[in-house]
N, C-alpha and C positions, 0 to 999 in steps of 0.2 A: 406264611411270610407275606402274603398279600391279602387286600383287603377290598371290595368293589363294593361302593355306592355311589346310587343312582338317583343324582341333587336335581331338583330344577325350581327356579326364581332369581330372587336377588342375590347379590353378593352375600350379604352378610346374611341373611337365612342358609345358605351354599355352606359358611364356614362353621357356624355352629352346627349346623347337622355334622360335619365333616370331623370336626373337633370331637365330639362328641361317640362317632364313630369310632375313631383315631386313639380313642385310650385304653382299647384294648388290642391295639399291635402285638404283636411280637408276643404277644401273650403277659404282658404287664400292667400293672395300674395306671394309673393318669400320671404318679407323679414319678412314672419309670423311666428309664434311659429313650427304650423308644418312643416310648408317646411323647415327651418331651423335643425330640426331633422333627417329630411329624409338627408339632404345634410351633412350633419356629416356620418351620417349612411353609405351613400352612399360609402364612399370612405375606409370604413374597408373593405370591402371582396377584397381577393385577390386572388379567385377562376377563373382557369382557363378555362373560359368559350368555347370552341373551336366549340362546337355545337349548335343549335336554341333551345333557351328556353324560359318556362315563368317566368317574375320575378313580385312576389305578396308583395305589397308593405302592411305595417298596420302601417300607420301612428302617428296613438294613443300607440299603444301597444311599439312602438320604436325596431321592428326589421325587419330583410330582409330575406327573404326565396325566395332562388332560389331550382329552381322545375326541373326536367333533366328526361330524360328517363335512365340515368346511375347512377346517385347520387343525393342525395339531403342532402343539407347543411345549415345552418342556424348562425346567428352570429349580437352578441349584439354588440353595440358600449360600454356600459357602462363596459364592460371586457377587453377591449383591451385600453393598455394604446395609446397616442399620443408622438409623438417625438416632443418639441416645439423648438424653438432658447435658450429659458430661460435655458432650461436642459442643454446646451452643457457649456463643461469648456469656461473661455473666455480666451482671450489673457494674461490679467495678473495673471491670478492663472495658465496657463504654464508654464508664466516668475518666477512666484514666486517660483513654485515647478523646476524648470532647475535650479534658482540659489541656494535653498535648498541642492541640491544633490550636485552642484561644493564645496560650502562652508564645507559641511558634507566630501569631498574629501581631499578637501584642509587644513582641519584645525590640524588633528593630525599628528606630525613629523613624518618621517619612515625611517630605515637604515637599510643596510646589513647586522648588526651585526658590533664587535667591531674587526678590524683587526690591531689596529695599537701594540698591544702586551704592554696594561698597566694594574695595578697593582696597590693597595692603599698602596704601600710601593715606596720606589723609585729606584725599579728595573725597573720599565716600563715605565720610563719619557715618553713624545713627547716633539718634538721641533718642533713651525713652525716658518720657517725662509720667512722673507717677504721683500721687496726691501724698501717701504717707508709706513710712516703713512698713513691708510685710507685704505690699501691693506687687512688689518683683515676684516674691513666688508666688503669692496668691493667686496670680490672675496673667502672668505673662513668661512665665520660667518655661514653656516649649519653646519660645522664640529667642529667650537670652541663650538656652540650652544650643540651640542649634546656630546662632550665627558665632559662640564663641566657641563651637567645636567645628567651624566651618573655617573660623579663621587662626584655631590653636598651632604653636610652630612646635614641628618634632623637639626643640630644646628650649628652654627660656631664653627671655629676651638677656643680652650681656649689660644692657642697661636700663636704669627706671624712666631715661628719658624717652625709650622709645615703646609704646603702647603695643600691651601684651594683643589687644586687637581692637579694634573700634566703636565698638560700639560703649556710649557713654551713658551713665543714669544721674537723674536729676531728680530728688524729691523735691514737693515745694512747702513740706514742713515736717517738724520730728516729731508728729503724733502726739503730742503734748496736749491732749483730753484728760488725761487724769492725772497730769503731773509728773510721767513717765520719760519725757523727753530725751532725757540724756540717754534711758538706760535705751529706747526703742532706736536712739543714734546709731550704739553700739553694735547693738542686735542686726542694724540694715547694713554696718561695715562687714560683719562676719556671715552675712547672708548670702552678699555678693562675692563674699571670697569663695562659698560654696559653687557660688552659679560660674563664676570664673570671670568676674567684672574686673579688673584691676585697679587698686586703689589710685592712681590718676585719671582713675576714668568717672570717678564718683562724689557728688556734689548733694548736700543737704544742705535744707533751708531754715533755717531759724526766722521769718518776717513775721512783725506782730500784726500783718494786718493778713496771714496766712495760716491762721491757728487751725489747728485738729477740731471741728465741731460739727456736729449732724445737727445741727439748729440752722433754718433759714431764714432767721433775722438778719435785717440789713447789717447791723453792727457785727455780725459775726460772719455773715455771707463771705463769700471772696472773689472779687470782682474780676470779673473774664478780662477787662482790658488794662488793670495792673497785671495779670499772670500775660499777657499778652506783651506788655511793655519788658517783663524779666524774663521770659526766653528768650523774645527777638535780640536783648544782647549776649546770652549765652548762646546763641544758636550761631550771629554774627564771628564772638571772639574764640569758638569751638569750630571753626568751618563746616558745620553739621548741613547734610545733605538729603539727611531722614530723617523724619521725628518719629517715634508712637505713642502712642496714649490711647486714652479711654474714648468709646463712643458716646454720642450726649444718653444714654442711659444709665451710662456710668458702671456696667455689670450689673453691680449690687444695688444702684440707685442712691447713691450715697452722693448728698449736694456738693461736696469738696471733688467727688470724682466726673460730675458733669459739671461743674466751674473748671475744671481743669479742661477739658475738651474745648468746651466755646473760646475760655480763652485761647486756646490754640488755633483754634479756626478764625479767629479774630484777629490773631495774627496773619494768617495767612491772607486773609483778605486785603489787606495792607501792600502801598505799589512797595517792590521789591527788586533790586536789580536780578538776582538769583534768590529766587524763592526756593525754599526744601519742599519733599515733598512730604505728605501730611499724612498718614494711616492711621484709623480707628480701630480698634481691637473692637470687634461684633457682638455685644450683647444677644443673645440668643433667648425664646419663650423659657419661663419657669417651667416648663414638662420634659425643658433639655437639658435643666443647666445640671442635674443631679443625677447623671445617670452613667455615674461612674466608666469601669472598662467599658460599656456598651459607645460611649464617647469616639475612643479611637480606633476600634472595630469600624465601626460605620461610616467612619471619615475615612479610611484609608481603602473603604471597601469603594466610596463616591471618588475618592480622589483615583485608583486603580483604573476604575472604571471609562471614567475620562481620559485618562491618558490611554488608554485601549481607542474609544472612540475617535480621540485627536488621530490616534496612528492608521485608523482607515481614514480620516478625511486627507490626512496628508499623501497617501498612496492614493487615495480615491481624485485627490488634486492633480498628480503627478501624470497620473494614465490621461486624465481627462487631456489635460495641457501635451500629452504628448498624439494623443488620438485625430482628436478634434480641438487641437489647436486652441484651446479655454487655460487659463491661468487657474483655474478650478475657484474666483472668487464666487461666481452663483452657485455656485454647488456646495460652500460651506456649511457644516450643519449648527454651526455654534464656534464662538471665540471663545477659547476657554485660555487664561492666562496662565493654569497652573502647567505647563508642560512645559520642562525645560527646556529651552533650546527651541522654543515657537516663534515665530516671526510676532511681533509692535502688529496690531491693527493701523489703520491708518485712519481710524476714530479718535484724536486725541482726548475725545472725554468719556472714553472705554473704561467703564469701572475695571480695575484686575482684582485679585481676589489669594494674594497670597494663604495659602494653611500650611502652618507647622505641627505635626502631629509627635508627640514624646513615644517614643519606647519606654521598656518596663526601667533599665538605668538611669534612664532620664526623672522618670518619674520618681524614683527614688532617692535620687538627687534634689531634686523638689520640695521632697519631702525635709530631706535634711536641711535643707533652706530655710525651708519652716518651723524647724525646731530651733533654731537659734532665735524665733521671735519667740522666747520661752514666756515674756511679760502678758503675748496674745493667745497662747494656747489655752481659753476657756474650753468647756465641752462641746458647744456650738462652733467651734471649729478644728476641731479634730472632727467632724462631721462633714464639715467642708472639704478639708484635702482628702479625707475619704473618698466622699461621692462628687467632687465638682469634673463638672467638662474643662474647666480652664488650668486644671492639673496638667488637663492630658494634650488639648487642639485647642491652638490659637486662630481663628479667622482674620485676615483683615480685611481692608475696604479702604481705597484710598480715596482720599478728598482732591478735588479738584478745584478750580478757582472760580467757578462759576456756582461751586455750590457753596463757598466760602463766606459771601455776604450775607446768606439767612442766618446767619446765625443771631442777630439784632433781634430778630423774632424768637428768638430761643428764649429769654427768658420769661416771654410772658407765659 
């Protein structure tokens, strides 16, 4: 019933000797009931043998006792679990739980808070002014998406006289590059009824000195202080308190969409008794603009992030000012404007830095936005609402009055 060998070296010289010995237990072959015990057995002890000893094997009984002149130790297999392949996750309960946690990221909207100063009365219009049909969802449907789900009423309005919410859009032509005019009109009414702009709130331009054209010949150009002369009096007879538009890069760099900017800042630079204020949507490098879900992942991951930081300097203010007596302004680590609910610097020409970042509804809202410009879905853009950043985060940057007169130098 018993068996005694007398191993000495390393581990694994120890077990094959022992193995080896082991298959003829109980008086069976290798591939017998007992030997097959034993070789299970064998390989639980993980005792570091360094000295000569005896090990007493009981085949029947199912355990291993090693015997030492310094210790002795003893160990069942039926105790000790086994690590098998079956236990480990596979590859697709990885995959399944990685895209769990993207989608769990991705799917709820998130934004700085509301900076553009509106109002459920019509103190606080916005205006966004856009160059052509298609330019709403292309390039700015996180920011239409969140201020008219910001300002949607549990019921509709009982009347059309009263504005489903404020904010109003302005094209300042009906794309009419290839003769398409009327049908891209249609297309930008049923784009906005997507995004939830209500049809009093929405204005297209027919001017022939405002045509659709990516040529920058003078004759075709479109002159920053005629678009400056036709907002100042839609902005005037609209009580508009906000505008947005393009940055002078235009996004895409399309001349109609940085003519549209200057003209706006050309406006603004203009004496005014109440002037609006002025926000650029932030062209971003070509290495960001195409980088799909990775877009609102890393925006929301920076925007999180700050608002964490903002919440210790405002406790790290509060101790300070109650310790030692500090109002915690030298102690600030940073002005950041996206936290709602933050105190105005007393920098009045503090860039803020509104972001509206879409959820996966939002974005597919967007999308459906887009397909109502059915006249522009070539293949190069169905590549677009694919991979663009402006699907997903809108940046802005507002203008202030002191930055307003460069703009004279803009066109050279």
């Amino acid at each position: 019933m018993y068996e005694t060998a007398t191993l000495s070296g390393g581990i694994g010289k120890r077990r094959d000797i022992f193995r080896e010995r082991s298959s003829h237990v109980g008086g069976k072959a290798e591939g017998g009931e007992a030997g097959e015990k034993v070789k299970r057995r064998i390989v639980v002890p993980s005792l570091d043998l360094s000295l000569r000893e005896t090990v007493d094997v009981m085949g029947e009984e199912g355990q291993v006792v090693f015997k030492s002149h310094k210790y002795r130790a003893a160990a069942t297999t039926d105790s000790l679990p086994t690590l098998t392949p079956a236990m480990l996750p596979s590859a697709f309960h990885v995959l399944a739980l990685a895209l769990s946690i993207v989608l769990a990221a991705l799917y709820r909207p998130l934004n700085s808070g509301n900076f553009f100063d509106t109002s459920p009365d019509l103190a606080g219009r916005v205006l966004l002014v856009t160059a052509h049909p298609d330019d709403e969802c292309l390039f700015f449907a996180p920011t239409i998406l969140a201020l008219t789900r910001s300002w949607r009423q549990p019921s509709p309005p009982q009347s059309k006289d009263i504005p489903q919410n404020n904010l109003l859009s302005l094209c300042l032509s009906t794309g009419d590059a290839f003769g398409l005019g009327h049908i891209r009109r249609s297309e930008y009414e049923k784009s906005l009824d997507v995004l939830g702009v209500g049809e009093e709130n929405r204005v297209v331009l027919d001017d022939p000195y405002l045509q659709d054209s990516m040529e920058i010949h003078p004759s075709k150009s479109w002159d920053p202080s005629y678009i400056a002369d036709i907002v100042e009096e839609f902005v005037i007879a609209h009580n508009i308190s906000t505008i947005l538009t393009f940055d002078r890069a235009g996004i895409s760099d399309h001349p109609n969409h940085r003519a549209t900017s200057l003209g706006l800042q050309r406006m603004l630079s203009r004496p005014q008794a109440y002037p609006p204020k002025l926000y650029l949507l932030i062209t971003v490098p070509l290495s960001l603009k195409y980088v799909s879900v990775l877009a609102p992942l890393v925006a929301k991951f920076d925007l999180g992030t700050m608002r964490i930081l903002k919440s210790i300097e405002e406790r790290f203010a509060m101790l300070s000012s109650k310790y030692f007596g500090s109002n915690g302004g030298e102690f600030t680590m940073f002005e950041f404007a996206g936290a709602t609910g933050s105190k105005e610097t007393s920098n009045e020409n503090h860039s803020r830095l509104p972001v509206y970042i879409s959820g996966v509804p939002e974005y597919l809202t967007a999308l459906r936005a887009m397909r109502q410009h059915w006249s522009q879905l070539v293949w190069f853009r169905w590549l677009n609402v694919a991979f663009s950043r402006y699907m997903w985060v809108n940046e802005w940057a507002e203008v202030t009055l002191q930055m307003a007169p460069d703009v004279d130098n803009a066109m050279a």
